[in-house]
N, C-alpha and C positions, 0 to 999 in steps of 0.2 A: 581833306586828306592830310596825313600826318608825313613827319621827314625824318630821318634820323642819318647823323654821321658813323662810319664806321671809323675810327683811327687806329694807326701801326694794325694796320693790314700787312700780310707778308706780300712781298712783292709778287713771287711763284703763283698764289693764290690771285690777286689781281690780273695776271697774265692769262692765267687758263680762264679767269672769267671773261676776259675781254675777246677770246679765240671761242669759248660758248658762246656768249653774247655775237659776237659775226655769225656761227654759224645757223645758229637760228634770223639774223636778218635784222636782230637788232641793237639797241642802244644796251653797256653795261646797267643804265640804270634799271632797264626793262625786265634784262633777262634777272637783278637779282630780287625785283617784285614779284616775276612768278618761281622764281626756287624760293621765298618765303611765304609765298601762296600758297605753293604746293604742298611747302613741310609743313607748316605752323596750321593753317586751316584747312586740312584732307575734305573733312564734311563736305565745304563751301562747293569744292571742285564738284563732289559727285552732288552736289543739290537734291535730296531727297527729299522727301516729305517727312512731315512730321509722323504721321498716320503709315507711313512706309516703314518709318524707324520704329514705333510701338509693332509694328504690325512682325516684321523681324525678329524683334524682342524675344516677344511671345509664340514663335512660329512653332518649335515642338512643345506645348504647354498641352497639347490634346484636352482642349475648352471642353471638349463633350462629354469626359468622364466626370466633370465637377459637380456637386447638389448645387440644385436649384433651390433656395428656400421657401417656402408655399408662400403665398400672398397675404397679408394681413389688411385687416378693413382700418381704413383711417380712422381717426377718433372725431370723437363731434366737437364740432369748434364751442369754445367757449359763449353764453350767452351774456350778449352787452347790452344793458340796459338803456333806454334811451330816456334824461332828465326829463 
């Protein structure tokens, strides 16, 4: 885990976080780990998947009107002669 100081904090600013941090039940340091949770990594909070996020993405892309491209036969592998 990392630490960081804030310095010349306004005071006003320190007070109402100290009156949030009560009302939620806990410590100033607590409450300003989840106001930087919250803003700084939105993602993290809603936990989605990856496969959720692609899947979003592409949700009106209507996949079914797209060509298909017909299949092609692989080529022959090269022959390696044995010394």
């Amino acid at each position: 885990m990392s630490s960081i100081t804030v310095r010349n904090l306004d005071e006003a600013v320190k007070n109402s976080l100290r009156i949030r941090a009560a009302r939620h039940g806990w410590s100033m340091e607590q409450e300003v780990r989840q106001i930087l949770q919250q803003t700084v990594a939105p993602e993290q909070a809603q936990a989605i998947s990856f496969a959720e996020r692609i899947n979003s993405r592409f949700a009106g892309l209507n996949a079914e009107s797209l060509p298909i491209p017909a299949r092609q036969n692989a080529r022959t592998p090269p022959a390696v002669d044995k010394p």
